[in-house]
C-alpha positions in Angstrom: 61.0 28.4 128.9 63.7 29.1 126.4 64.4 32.9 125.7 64.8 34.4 122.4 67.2 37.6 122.4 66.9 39.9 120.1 69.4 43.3 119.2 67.3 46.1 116.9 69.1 49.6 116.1 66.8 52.3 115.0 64.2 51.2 117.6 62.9 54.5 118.2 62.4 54.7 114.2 58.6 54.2 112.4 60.1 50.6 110.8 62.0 50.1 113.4 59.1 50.7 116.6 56.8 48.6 115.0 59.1 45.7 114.3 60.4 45.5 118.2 56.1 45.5 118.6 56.5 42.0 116.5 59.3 40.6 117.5 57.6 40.8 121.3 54.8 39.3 120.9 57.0 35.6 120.0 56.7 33.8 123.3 59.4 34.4 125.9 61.4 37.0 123.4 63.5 40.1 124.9 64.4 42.9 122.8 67.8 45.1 123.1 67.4 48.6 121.1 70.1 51.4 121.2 69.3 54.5 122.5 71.8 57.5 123.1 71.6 58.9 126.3 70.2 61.9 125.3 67.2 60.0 124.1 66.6 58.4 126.9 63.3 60.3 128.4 62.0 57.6 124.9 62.1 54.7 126.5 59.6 54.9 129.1 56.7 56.1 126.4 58.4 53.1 123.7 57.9 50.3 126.5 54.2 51.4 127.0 53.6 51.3 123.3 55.1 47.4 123.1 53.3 46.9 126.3 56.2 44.9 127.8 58.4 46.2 131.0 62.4 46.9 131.3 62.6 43.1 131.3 61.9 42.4 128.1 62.6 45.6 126.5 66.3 46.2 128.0 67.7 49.6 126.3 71.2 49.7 125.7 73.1 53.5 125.5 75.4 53.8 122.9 75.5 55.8 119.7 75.7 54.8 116.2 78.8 56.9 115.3 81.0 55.6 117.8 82.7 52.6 117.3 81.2 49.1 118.6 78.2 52.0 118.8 80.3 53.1 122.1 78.4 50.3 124.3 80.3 49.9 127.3 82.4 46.9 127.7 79.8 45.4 130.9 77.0 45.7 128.2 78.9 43.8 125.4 80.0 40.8 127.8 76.2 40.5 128.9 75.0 40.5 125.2 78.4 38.1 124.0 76.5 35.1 122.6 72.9 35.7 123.8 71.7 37.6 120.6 70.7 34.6 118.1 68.6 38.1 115.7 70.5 41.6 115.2 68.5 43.9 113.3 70.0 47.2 111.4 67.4 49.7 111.0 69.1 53.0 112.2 69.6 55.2 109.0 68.8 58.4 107.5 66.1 58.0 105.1 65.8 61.3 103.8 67.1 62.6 100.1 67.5 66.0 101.8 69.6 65.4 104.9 73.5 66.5 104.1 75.9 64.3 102.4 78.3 64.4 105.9 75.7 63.4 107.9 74.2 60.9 105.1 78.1 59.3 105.8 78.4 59.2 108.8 75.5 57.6 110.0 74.7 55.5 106.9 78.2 54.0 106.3 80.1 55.1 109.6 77.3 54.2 111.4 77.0 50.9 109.4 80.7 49.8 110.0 80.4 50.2 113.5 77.3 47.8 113.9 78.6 45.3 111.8 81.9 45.7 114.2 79.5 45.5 117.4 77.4 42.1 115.9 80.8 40.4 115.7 82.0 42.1 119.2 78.7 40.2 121.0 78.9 37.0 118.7 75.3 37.7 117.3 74.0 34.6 115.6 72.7 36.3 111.9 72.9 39.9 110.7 69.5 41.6 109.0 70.9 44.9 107.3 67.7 46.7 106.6 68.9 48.9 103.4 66.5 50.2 100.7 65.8 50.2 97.0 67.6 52.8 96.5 71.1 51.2 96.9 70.1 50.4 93.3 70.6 53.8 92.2 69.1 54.8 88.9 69.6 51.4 87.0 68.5 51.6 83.7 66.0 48.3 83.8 65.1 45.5 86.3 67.3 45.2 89.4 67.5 41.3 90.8 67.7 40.5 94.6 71.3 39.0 93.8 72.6 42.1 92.3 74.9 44.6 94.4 77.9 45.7 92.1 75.1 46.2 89.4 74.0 49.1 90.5 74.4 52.3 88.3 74.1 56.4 88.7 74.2 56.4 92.2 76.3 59.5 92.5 73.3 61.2 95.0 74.8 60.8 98.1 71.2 58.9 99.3 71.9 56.1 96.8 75.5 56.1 97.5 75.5 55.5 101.2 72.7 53.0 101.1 75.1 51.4 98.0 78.1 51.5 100.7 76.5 50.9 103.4 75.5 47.0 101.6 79.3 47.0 100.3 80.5 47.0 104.3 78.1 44.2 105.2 79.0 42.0 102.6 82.8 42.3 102.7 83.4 43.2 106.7 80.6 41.4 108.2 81.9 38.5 110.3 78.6 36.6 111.1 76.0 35.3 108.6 74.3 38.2 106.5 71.1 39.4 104.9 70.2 42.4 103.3 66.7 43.4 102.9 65.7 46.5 100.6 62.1 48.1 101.3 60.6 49.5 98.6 59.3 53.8 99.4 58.0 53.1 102.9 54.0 54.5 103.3 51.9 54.3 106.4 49.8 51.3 107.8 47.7 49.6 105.4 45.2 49.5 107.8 45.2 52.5 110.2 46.9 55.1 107.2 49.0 56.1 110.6 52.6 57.6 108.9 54.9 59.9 111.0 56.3 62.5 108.5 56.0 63.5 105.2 58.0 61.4 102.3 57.8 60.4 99.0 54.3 60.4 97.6 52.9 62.3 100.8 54.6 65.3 98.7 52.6 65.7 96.2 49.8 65.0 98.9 49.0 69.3 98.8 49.3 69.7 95.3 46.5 67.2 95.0 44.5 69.1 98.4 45.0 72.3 96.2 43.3 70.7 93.3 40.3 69.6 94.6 40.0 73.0 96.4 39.6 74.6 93.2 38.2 72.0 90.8 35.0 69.9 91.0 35.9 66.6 91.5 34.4 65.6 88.1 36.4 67.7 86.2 39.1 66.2 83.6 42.4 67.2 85.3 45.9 66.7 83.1 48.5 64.3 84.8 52.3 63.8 85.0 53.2 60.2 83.5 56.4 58.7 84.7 58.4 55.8 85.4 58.0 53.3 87.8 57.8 53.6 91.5 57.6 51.4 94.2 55.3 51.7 97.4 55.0 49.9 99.7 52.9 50.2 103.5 55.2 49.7 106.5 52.6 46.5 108.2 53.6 44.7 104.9 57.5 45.5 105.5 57.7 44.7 108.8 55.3 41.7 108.8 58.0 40.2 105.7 60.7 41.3 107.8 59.9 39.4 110.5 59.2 36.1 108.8 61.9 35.9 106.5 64.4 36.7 109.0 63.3 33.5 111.0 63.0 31.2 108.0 66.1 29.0 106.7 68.8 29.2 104.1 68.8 33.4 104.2 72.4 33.6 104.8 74.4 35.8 102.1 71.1 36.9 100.3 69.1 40.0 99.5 65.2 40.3 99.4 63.4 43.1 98.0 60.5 43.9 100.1 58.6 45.4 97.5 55.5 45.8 95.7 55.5 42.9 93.0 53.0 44.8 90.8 54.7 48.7 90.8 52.7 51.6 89.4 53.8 54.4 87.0 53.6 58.1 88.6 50.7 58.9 87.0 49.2 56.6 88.4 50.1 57.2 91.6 49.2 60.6 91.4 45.6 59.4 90.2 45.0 56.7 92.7 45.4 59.2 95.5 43.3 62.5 93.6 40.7 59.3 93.6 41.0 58.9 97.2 41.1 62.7 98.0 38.1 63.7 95.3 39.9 65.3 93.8 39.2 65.5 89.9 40.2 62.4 88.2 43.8 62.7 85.9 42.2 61.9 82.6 45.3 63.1 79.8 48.6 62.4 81.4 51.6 64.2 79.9 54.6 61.6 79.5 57.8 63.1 81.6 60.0 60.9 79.6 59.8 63.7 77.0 62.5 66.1 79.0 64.8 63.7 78.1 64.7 64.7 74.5 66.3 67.9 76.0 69.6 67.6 76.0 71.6 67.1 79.4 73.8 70.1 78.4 70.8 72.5 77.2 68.6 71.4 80.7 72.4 72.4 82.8 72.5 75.9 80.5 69.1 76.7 81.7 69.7 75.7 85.6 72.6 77.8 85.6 70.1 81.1 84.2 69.0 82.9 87.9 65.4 84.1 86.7 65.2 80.1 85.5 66.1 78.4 89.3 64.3 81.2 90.9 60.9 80.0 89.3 61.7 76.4 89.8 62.7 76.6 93.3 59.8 79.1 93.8 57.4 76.7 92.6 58.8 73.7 94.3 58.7 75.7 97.9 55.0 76.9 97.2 54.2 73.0 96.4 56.3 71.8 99.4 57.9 69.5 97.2 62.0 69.1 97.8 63.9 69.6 94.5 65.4 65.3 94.3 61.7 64.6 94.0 61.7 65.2 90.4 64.8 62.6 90.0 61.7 60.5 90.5 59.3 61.2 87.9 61.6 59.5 85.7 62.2 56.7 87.6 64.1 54.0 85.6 64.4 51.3 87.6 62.2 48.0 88.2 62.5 45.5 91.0 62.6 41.8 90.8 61.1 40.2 94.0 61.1 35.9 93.0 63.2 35.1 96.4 60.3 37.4 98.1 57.5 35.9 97.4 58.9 32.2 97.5 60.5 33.5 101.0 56.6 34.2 102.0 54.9 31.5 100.5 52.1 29.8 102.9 52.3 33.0 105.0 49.4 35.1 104.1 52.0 37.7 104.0 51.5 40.1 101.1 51.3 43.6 100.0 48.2 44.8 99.5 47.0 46.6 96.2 47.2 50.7 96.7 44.2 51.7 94.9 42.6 49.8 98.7 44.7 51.3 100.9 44.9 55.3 99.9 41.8 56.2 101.1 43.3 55.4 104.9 46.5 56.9 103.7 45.2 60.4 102.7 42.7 60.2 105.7 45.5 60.3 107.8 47.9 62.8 106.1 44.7 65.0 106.2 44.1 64.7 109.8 47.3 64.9 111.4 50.1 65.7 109.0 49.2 68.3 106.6 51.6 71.4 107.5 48.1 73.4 107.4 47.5 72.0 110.4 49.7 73.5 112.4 48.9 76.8 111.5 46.6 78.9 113.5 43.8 80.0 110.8 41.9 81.9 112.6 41.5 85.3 112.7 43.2 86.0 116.1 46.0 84.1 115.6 46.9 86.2 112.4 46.1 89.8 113.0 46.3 89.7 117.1 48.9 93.1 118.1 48.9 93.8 114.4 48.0 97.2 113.1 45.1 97.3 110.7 43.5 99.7 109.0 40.1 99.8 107.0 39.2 102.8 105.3 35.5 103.5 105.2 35.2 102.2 108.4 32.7 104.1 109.7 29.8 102.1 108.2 28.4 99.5 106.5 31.1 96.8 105.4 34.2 98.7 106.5 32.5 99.0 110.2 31.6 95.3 110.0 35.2 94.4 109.0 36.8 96.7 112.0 35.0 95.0 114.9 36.0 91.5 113.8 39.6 93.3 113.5 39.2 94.4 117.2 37.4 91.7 118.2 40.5 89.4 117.4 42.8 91.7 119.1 44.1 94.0 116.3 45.2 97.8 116.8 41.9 98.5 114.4 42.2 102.2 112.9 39.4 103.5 110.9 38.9 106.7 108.6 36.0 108.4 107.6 35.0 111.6 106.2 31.9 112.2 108.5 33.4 112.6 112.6 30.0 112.5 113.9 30.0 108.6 112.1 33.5 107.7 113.5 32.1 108.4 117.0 29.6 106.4 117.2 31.9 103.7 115.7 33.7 104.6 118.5 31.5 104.3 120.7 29.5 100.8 119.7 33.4 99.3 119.8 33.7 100.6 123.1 30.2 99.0 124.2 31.7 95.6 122.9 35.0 95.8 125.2 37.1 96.7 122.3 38.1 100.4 120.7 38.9 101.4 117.5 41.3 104.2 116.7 39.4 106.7 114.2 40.7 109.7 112.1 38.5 111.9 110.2 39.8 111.9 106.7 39.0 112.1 103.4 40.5 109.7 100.6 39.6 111.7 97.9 41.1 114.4 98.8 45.3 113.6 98.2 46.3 116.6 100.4 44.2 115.3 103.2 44.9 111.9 102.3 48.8 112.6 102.4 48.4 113.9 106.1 46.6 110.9 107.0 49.3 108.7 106.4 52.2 110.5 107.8 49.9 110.7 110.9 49.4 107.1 110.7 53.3 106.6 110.3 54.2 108.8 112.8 51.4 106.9 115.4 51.3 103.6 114.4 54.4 103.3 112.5 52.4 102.4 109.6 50.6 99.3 109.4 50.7 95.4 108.9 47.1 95.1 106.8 45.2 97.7 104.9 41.4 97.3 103.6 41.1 99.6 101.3 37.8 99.5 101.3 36.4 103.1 100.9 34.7 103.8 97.8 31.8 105.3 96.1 29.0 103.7 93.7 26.9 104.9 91.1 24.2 102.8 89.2 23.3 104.8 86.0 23.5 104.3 82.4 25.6 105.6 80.0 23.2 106.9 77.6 21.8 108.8 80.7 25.2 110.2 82.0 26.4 112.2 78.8 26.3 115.6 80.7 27.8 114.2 83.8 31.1 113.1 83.1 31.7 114.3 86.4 30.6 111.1 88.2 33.2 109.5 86.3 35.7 111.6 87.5 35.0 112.0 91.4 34.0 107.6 91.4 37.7 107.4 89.9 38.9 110.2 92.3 38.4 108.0 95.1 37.8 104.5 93.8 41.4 104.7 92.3 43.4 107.8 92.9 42.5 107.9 96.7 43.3 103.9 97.1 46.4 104.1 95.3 47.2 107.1 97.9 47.0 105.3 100.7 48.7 101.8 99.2 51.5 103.8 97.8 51.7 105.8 101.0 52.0 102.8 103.5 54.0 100.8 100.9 57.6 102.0 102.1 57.1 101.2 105.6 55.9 97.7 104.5 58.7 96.7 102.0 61.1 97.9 105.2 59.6 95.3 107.7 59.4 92.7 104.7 55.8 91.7 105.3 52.5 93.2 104.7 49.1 92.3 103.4 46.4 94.9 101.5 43.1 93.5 100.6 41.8 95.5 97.8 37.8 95.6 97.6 36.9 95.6 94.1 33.5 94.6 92.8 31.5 90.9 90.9 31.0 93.8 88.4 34.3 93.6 87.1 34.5 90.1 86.3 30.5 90.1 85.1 31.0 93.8 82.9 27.7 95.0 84.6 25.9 97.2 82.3 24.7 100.5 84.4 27.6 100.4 86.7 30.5 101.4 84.2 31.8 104.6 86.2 32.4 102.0 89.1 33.5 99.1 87.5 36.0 101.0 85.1 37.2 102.1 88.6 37.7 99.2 90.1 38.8 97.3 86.9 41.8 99.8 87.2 42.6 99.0 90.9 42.1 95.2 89.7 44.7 96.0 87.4 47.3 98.1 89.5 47.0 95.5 92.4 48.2 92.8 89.5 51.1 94.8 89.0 51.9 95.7 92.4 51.7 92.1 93.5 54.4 90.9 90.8 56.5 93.8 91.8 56.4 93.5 95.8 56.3 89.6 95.6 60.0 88.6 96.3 59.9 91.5 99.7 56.9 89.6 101.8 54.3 92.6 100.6 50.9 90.3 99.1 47.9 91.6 98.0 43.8 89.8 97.8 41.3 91.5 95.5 37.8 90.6 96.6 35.4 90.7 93.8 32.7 91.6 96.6 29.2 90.4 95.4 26.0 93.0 95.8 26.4 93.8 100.0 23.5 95.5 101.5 24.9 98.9 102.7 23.9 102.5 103.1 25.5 102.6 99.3 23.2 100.8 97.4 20.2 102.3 99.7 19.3 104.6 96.5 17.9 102.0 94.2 14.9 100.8 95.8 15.4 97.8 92.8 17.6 96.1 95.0 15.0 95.7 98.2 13.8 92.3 96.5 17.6 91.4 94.9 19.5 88.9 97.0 22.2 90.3 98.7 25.1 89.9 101.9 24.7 91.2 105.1 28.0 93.8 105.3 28.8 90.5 108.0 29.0 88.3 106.0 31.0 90.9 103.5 33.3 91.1 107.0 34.2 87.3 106.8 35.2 87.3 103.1 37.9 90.4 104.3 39.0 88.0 107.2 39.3 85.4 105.1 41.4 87.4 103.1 43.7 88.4 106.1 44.4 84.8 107.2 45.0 83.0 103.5 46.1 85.8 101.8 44.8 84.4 98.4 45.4 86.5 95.3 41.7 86.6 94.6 38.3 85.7 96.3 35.0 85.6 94.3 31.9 83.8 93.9 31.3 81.5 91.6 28.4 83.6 90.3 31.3 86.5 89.6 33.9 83.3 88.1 31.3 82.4 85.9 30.7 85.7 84.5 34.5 86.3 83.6 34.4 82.8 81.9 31.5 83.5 79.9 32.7 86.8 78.9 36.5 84.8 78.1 35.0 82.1 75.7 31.5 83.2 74.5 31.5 87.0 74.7 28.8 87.7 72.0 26.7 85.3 74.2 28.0 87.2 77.7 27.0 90.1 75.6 23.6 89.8 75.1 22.9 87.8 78.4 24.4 91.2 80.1 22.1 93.5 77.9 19.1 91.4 78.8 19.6 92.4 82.0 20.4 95.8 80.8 16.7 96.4 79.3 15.0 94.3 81.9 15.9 96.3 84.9 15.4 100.3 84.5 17.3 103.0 86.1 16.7 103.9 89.6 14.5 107.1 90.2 17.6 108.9 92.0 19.0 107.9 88.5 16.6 109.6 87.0 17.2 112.7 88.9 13.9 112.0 90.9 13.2 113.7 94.3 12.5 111.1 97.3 9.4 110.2 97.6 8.0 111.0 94.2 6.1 107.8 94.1 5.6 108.6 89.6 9.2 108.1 89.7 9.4 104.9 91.2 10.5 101.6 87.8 8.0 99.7 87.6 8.9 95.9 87.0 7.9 93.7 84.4 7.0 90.1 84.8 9.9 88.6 83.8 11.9 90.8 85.7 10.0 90.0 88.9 10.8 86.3 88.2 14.7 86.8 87.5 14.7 88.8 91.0 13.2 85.5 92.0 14.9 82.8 90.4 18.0 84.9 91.5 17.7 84.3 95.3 20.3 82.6 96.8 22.8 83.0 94.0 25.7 83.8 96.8 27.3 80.8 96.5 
């Protein structure tokens, strides 16, 4: 049986694996591949995915900056004249990696195979380069152009330019350059191994469809042209071209012959993602009105770069993507497709393979992934301290704290409280660390907190989640301007206190988190509630400020705009027995939720849709809200009623009884 021999470089690469996988299974084929030394613990795993032993997948050591790839002289007199295929795959693909090490592997690295596939008399030469040797040319770019090639000044484009230059003018064998298009994962399995060019913009669009309904109209970025292609179809081309006829001193663009704009792109995979549909797409190619001088003035301006680079690391996306968006260049692929006619070899369409794409991305590459969300993994040996912790949400919120393996302190006015805190903690093989104090109170609070330095050296999260309520209308609160005073005393003042106390020690250790517990009323303008809400709308409004401020020193804050909780503070109103409400628990896993994400907000959609309303229709908010208002009376303690003066007790009307009813479940 004759044997056909075969030399790949860049084996161990995600082109490069799968093509050794093809070129096995022709009858009675062997495979060389390079592998440094250092890589060598490889091989084993690489054989068992080809499925073929050491015979028919021989690695060679060598290294591709060395010169004849620093294969000893035994190994190039076995391989002189038994290679008939040499494939160059090894390369940086990467339009981050350095500009020296972009050189030295892509043209050092280059000159040194072409010098080894003359050293071993290989029969032909496939350089495996990439669309980008093209640069940025301004129109179509044809399979016989090289010298053609224009703005390739990146040092990505320029060493895939070079790197064609040395085959073409040093190479001593018969050559052929092939030029992929933006490599994607299988067509059929989605299965990629890192993140790259579209895959990008991959948690921009996971971000979207956390936030928006998927029918929602979303506003797209409209571009130039790119080019994707899945690796099956690149390495399925690969391998037939290579072993047709009359390829000598020729270039093939292994490319999509249809090409989609970036908007597109970007829409294709929102579809596949459900994530809202780009309806309005805004055409990029209007920066270039800017002038290239004005665009350079701005990018020299700090504040300016900070922003852009600030927004580009939140995205994930590296700063060349955007020489993208404006892509200018098409790609002429006649020699392709003639090159594959009668094979059944073609690239499939995009809009049929994203699906498997973003499955795949979603499962096993999104950086999320490798983050430990839960609870434990993000406040475990971390100090935390929730004020109010004594009862009803703040208590709820301290055991999952301890239960996750937190230093949990809580504060309380009431000792006798803490204690049995104390003690249920204990009963649950975990403790809390309780101090008696009270927030409203700055002398007391001040104490607290150098005691908490001077213990705990401060903290890593705060809840500030002590507070006081009070449900009563204006018109029946004109001689108590008091409550005002003593719900903003604590509400505010106290929080502020503590935050501003613990503050300093954070900003020192660059990192810190405070989840501030605000209320739906805020964002709703409940009637009845306005000593608390005007309480909490001014924490709202400090914790905006504070965030801005403390955002460049690792210091972030969450406002929870906590729905209606049932605790001993809303135990007053006896309205609220037949209201739906959260268990403090369930109040508990929006505060760890807070804790892990960190998210500048949480709030229902009940509470979102409020703030809209009162945004864009606030005459109609208006009256909804006073509806409300005149439906629902003032609780006897309200009133000034004694307990258990049944006289005193609202009586409902029958449209109020079904509003209680229709609002069940509206936690959502």
């Amino acid at each position: 049986m004759t044997t056909t021999q075969y030399f790949v470089t860049g084996a161990t690469g995600f082109i490069g694996k799968r093509l050794v996988k093809k070129l096995l299974e022709r009858k009675g084929s062997v495979v060389h591949f390079l592998v440094r030394k250092e890589s060598a613990g490889k091989v084993a795993a690489l054989r068992e995915y080809w499925g073929v032993s050491a015979a028919r997948a021989v690695a060679v050591h060598g290294d591709l900056t060395s010169r004849k790839l620093g294969v000893s002289a035994d190994d190039i007199k076995k391989l002189k004249g038994q290679v008939g295929n040499f494939y160059h795959l090894a390369a940086i693909y990467d339009l981050s990696a350095d500009e020296e090490s972009q050189t030295a592997v892509n043209i050092d690295g280059t000159r040194n195979t072409v010098e080894f596939a003359k050293a071993i008399d290989a029969g032909h030469f496939h350089h495996v380069s990439s669309i980008a040797a093209a640069g940025l040319y301004e129109g179509v770019f044809r399979e016989d152009m090289f010298e053609e090639a224009e703005n390739y000044d990146h040092p990505y484009f320029r060493t895939k330019h070079d790197s064609e230059k040395i085959v073409r003018k040093e190479c001593k064998v018969p050559w052929t350059v092939f030029r992929p298009a933006m490599v994607v994962g299988d067509s059929t399995t989605g299965e990629m191994d890192k993140i790259d060019g579209p895959y990008y913009f991959f948690k921009l669009i996971q971000r979207m469809r956390q936030l928006l309904p998927p029918w929602m109209p979303a506003i797209g970025l409209e571009g130039g042209r790119v080019n994707i292609v899945p690796v099956d179809f690149v390495v399925n081309a690969l391998d037939h071209i290579s072993h047709t006829a009359n390829i000598s001193k020729r270039c093939f663009h292994l490319v999509d012959p249809v090409g989609y704009r970036v908007g597109d792109v970007l829409d294709i995979f929102s579809r596949a993602a459900h994530a809202p549909k780009m309806n309005v797409f805004v055409n990029a190619a209007l920066l270039g009105f800017i002038p290239r001088g004005v665009k350079k003035s701005l990018m020299a301006l700090a504040p300016v770069r900070r922003i852009r680079n600030s927004v580009l690391a939140d995205l994930g996306l590296p700063e060349d993507m955007l020489t993208f968006v404006n892509y200018p260049t098409r790609f002429d692929s006649r020699d392709m497709t003639a090159a594959l006619k009668g094979s059944n070899i073609a690239c499939p369409n995009l809009k049929d393979y994203a699906w498997r794409l973003w499955d795949y991305w979603e499962r096993n590459l999104d950086p999320d992934l490798h983050i430990d969300r839960s609870l434990r993994g993000t406040v475990d040996g971390k100090v935390v301290l929730v004020t109010g912790g004594s009862s009803g949400i703040g208590l709820a919120a301290a055991h999952k704290f301890a239960e996750a393996g937190a230093v949990t302190i809580i504060c309380g006015r009431d000792k006798d409280k803490l204690d049995e805190a104390c003690k249920e903690a204990k009963a649950k093989g975990y403790a809390f660390v309780a101090y008696p104090a009270d927030i409203a109170d700055m002398a007391d609070c001040d104490r607290f907190i150098q005691e908490l330095i001077s213990n705990h050296g401060g903290v890593d999260f705060l809840i500030n989640n002590a507070g006081r309520s009070i449900r009563r209308a204006i018109e029946a609160s004109y001689d108590r301007f008091h409550d005002y005073e003593r719900t903003m005393q604590l509400n505010y003042f106290g929080c502020l206190r503590v935050t501003m106390g613990l503050l300093p020690g954070m900003a020192t250790k660059r990192k810190g988190h405070v989840v501030n517990i605000s209320s739906i009323g805020v964002l709703t303008n409940a009637p009845r509630f306005s000593a608390y809400v005007a309480s909490k709308a001014a924490l709202d409004a400090w914790t905006r400020c504070a965030s801005s401020e403390y955002a460049d020193v690792g210091i972030s804050f969450t406002t929870i705009n906590m729905p209606l909780v049932r605790t001993p503070m809303i135990a007053p109103t006896n309205l609220y027995n037949n209201v739906p409400t959260l268990a403090p628990e369930e109040a508990a896993d929006m505060i760890a939720q807070a804790c892990i994400f960190k998210p500048v907000r949480i709030a229902t959609r009940l509470g979102i849709t409020g703030q809209v309303m009162h945004a864009l229709v606030p005459r109609i908010a208006q009256i909804a809200m006073n509806t409300s208002f005149r439906m629902f009376p003032d609780s006897s303690a309200a009133k000034g009623a004694k307990p258990g003066d049944k006289a005193a007790k609202p009586q409902l009307s029958a449209e109020a009884v079904a509003m209680q009813q229709m609002m069940r479940g509206i936690h959502f």
